[in-house]
SEGUMAR-846697 format. One record per residue: residue number from 1; residue in one letter; chain; x, y, z of N, C-alpha, C in turn. Coordinates in steps of 0.02 Angstrom, whole numbers, padded with zeros to 5 digits. Atoms other than C-alpha are relative to their C-alpha. Layout:
N
PT_seq_type_mol_n.u_n.v_n.w_ca.u_ca.v_ca.w_c.u_c.v_c.w
PT_NUM_A_A_X_Y_Z_X_Y_Z_X_Y_Z
...
***
This chain:
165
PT_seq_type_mol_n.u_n.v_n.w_ca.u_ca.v_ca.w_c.u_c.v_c.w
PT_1_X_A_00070_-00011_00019_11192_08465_-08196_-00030_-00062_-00033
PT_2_X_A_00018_00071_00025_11178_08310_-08291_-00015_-00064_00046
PT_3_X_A_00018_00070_-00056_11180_08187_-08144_-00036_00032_00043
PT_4_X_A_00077_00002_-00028_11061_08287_-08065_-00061_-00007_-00036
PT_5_X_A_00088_00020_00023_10929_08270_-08201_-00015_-00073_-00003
PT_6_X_A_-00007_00066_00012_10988_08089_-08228_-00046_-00018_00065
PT_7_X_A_00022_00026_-00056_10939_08058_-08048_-00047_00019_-00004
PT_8_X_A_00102_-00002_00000_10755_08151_-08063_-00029_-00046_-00050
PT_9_X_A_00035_00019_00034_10727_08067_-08206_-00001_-00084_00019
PT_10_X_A_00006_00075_-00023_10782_07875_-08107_-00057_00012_00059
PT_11_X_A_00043_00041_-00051_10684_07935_-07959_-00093_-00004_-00032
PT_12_X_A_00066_-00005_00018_10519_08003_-08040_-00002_-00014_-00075
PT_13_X_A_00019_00025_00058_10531_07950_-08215_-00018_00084_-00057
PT_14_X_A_00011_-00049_00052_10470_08050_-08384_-00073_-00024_-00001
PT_15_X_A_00065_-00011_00013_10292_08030_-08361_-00039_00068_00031
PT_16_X_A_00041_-00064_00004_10180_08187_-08383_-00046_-00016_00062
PT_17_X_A_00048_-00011_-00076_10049_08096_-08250_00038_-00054_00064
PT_18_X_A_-00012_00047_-00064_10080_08066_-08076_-00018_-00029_00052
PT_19_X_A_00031_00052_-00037_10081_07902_-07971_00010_00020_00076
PT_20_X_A_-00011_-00005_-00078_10132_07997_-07812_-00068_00054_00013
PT_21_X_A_00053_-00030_-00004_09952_08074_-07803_-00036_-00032_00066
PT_22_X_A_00041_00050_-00068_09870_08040_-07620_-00005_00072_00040
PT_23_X_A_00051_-00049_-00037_09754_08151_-07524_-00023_-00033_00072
PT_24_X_A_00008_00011_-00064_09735_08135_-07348_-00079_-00021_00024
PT_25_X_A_00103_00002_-00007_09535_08163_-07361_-00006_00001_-00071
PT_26_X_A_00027_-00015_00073_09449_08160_-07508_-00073_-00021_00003
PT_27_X_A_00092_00008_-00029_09251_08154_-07516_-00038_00033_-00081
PT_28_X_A_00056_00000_00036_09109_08176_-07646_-00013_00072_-00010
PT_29_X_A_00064_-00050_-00016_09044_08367_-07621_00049_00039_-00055
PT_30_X_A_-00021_-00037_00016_09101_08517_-07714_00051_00042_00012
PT_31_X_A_-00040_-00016_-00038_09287_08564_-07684_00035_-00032_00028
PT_32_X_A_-00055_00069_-00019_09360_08406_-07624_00032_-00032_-00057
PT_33_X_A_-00034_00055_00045_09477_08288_-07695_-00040_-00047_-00020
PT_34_X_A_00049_00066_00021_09354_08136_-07774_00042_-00053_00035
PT_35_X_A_-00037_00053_-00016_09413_07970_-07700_00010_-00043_-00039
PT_36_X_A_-00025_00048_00030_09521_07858_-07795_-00047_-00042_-00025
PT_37_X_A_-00001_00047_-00009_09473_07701_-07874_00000_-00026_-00075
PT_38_X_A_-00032_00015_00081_09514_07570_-08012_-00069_-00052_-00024
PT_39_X_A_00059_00048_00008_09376_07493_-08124_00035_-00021_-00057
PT_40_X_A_-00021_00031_00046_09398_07385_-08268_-00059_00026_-00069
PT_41_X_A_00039_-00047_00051_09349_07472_-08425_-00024_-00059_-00065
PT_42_X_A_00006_00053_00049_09268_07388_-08587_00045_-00046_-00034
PT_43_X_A_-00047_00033_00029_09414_07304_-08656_00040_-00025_00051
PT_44_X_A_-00056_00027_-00039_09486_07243_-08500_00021_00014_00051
PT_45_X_A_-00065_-00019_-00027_09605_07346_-08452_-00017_00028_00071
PT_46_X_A_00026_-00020_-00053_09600_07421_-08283_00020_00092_-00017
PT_47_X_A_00010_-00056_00028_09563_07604_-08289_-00004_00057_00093
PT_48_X_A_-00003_-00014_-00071_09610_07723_-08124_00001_00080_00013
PT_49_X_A_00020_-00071_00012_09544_07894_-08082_00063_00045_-00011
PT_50_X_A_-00042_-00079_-00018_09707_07988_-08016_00044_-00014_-00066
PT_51_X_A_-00049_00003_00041_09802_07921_-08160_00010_00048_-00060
PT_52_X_A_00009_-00046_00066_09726_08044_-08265_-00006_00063_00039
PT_53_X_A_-00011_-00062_-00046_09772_08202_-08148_00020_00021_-00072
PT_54_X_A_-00037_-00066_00044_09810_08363_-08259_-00051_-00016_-00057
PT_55_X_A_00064_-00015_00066_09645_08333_-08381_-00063_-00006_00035
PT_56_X_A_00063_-00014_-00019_09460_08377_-08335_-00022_-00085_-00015
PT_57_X_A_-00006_00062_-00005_09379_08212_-08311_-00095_00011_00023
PT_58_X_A_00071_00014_-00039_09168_08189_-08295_-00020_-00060_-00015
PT_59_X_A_00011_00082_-00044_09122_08042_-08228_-00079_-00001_00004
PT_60_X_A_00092_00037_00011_08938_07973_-08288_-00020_-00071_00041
PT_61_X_A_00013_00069_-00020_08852_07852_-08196_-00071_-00024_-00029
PT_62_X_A_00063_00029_00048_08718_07764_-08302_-00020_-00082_00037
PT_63_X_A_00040_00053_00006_08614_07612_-08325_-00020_-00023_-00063
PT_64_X_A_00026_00010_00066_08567_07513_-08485_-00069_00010_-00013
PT_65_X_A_00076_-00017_00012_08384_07524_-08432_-00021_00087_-00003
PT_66_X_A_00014_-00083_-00031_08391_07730_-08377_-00002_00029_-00098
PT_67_X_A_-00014_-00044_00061_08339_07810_-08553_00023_00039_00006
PT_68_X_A_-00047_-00080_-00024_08397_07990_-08499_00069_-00022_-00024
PT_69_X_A_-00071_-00008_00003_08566_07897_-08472_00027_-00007_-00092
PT_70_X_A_-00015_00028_00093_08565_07829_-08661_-00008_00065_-00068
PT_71_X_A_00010_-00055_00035_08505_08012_-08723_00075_00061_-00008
PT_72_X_A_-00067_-00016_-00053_08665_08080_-08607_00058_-00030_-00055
PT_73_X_A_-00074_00015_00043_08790_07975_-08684_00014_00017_-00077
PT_74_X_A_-00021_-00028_00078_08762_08018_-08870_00012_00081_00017
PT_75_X_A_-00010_-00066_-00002_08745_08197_-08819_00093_00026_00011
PT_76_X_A_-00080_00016_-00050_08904_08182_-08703_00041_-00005_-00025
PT_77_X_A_-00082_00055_00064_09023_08079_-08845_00002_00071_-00047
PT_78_X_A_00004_-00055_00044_08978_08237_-08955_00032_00066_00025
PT_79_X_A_-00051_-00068_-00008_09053_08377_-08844_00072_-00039_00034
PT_80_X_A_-00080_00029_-00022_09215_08266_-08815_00035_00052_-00052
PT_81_X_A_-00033_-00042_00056_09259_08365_-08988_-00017_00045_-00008
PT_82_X_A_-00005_-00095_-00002_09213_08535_-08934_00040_00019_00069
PT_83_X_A_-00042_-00039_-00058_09310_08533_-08758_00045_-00079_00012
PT_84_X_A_-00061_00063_-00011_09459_08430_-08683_-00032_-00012_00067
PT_85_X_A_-00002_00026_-00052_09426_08327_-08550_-00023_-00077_-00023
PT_86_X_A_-00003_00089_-00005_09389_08124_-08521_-00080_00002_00003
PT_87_X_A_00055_00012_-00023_09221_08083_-08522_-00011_-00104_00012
PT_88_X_A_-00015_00073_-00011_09205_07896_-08435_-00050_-00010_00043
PT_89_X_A_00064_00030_-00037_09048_07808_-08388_00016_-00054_00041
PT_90_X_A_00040_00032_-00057_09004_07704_-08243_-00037_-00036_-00013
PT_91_X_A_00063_00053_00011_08893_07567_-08301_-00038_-00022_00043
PT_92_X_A_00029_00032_-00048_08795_07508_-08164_-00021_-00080_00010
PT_93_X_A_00055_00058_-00002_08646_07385_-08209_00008_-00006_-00073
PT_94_X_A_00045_00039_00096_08593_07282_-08387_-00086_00031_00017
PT_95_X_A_00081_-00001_00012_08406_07299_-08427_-00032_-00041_00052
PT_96_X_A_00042_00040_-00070_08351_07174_-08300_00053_-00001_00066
PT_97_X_A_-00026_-00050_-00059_08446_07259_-08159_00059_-00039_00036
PT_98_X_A_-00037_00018_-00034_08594_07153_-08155_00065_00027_00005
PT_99_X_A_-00064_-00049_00026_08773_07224_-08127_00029_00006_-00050
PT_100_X_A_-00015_-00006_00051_08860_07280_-08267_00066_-00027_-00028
PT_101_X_A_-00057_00053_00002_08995_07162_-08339_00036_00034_-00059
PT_102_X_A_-00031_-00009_00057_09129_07173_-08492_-00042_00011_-00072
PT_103_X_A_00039_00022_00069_09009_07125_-08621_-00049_00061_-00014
PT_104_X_A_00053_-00054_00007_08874_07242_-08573_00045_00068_-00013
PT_105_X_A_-00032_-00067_00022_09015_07398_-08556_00032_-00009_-00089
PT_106_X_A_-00016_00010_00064_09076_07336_-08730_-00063_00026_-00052
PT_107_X_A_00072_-00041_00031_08900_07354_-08809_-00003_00069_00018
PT_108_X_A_00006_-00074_-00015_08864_07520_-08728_00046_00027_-00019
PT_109_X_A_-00021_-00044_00048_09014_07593_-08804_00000_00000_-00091
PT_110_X_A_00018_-00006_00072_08975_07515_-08960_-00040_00021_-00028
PT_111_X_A_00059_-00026_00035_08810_07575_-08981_00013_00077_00004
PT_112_X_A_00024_-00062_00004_08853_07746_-08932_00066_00021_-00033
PT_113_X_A_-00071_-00025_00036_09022_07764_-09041_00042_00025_00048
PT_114_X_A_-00037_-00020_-00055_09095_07774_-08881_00084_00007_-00004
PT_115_X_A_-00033_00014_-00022_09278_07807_-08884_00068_00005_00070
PT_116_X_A_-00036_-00031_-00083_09298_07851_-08701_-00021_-00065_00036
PT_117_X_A_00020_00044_-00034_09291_07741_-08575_-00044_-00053_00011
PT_118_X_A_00052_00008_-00003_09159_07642_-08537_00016_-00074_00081
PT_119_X_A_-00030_00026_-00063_09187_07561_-08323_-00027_-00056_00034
PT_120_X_A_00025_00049_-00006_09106_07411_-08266_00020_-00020_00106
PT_121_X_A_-00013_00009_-00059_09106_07344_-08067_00022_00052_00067
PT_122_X_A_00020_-00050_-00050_09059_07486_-07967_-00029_-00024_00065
PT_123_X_A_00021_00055_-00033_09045_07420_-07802_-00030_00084_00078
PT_124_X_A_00054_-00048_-00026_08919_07550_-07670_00053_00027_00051
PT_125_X_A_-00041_-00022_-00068_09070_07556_-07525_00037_00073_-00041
PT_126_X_A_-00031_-00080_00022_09134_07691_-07646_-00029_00058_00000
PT_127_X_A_00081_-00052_-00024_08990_07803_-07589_00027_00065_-00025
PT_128_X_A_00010_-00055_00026_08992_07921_-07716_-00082_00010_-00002
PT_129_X_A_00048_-00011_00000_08820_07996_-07698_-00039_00065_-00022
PT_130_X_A_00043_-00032_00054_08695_08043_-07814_-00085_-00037_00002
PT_131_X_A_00051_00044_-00024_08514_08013_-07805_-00056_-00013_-00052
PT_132_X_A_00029_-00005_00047_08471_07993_-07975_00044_-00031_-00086
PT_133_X_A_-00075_00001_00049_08556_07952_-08145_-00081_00009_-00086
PT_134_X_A_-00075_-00001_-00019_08624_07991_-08241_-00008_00042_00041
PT_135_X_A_-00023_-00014_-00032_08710_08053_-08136_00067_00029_-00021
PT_136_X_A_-00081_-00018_00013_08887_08168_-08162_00020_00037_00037
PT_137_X_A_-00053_-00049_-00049_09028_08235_-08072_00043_00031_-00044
PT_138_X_A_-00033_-00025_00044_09125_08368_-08154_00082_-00008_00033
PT_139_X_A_-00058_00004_-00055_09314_08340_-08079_00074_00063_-00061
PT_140_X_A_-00037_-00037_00038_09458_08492_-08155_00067_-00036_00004
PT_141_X_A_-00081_00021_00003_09636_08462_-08188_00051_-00014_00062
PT_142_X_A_-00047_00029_-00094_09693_08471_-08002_-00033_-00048_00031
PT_143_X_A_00037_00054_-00051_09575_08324_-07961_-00050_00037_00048
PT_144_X_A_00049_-00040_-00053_09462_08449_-07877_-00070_-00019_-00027
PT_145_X_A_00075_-00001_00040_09256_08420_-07901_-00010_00060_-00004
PT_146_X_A_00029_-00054_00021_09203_08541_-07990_-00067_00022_00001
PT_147_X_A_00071_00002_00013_09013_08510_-08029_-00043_-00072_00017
PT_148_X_A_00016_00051_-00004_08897_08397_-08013_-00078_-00001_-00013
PT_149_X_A_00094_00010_00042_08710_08346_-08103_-00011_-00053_00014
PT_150_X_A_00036_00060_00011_08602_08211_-08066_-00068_00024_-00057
PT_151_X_A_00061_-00023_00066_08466_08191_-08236_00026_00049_-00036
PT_152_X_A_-00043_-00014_00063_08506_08238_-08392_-00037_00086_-00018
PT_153_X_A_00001_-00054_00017_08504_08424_-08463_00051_00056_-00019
PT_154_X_A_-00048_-00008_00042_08615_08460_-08610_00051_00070_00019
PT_155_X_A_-00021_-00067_-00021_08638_08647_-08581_00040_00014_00077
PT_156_X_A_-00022_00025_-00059_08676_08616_-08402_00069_-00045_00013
PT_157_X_A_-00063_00055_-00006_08806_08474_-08432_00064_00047_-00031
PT_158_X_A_-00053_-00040_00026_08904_08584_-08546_00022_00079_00038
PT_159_X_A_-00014_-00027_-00052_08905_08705_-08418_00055_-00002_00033
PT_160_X_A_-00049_00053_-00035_08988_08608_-08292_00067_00001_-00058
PT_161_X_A_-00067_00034_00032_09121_08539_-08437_00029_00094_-00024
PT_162_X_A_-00048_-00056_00022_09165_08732_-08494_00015_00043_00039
PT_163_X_A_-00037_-00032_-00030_09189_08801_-08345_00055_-00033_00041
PT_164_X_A_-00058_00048_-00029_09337_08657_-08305_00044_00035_-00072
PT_165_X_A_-00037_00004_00045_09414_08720_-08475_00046_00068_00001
***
């Protein structure tokens, strides 16, 4: 019994999330898998959707100019500590509509006491589509989409996040 756990634990390891996560299809709508992908979060690091399988996960896509989105994220950072899940923005644009770099996702979580995410280099071939922002996708613990809001409306967002809980 021992050299068989020895061996699960050389082939798959002791980590809670897993890297053997891959979906044949996966697509945007309500009910699909979301499609992968890795962005580089304010501090750097690189930051990758499936890695966070087995926790609810909504995915903001903002702008520094979009007020709504700037109303959104304080609201947003505030029910991180009434339900479990990830909340991790999407930066887009700066104020004069250029893409959104380290510096700018650094600010934007500093101004909003951010300490979730905050994703930088969103590039359009990842055609998640929304025709408005913000913009959110609600995604549950099996990587499934759950919900999804374009424009902001508090009551509504928390919606979405408590019926993933």
């Amino acid at each position: 019994m021992n050299l068989l756990l020895l061996f699960l634990f050389f082939v798959f390891g002791c980590s809670k999330q897993s890297n053997l996560i891959n979906w044949d299809e996966c697509g945007q709508s309500i009910g699909d898998h979301p499609c992968d992908f890795t962005l580089k979060d304010q501090n750097g690091e690189d930051w990758n959707l499936y890695k966070h399988y087995g926790t609810p996960i909504l995915v903001d896509f903002s702008a520094e100019w979009c007020y709504w989105c700037e109303v959104a994220a304080e609201d947003v950072n505030k029910l991180t500590s009434y339900y479990n899940f990830i909340y991790v923005t999407i930066l887009l644009e700066s104020r004069t509509g250029n893409p959104a770099d380290q510096v700018l996702a650094k600010k934007w979580a500093d101004q909003h006491n951010s300490q979730q995410p905050v994703l930088y280099g969103w590039k359009p071939e990842f055609d998640w589509n929304f025709s408005g922002l913000p913009a959110f996708f609600m995604i549950n613990k099996d990587m499934v989409m759950t919900g999804q809001m374009d424009g902001w409306n508090l009551i509504g967002i928390s919606q979405i996040i408590k019926e993933t809980q």
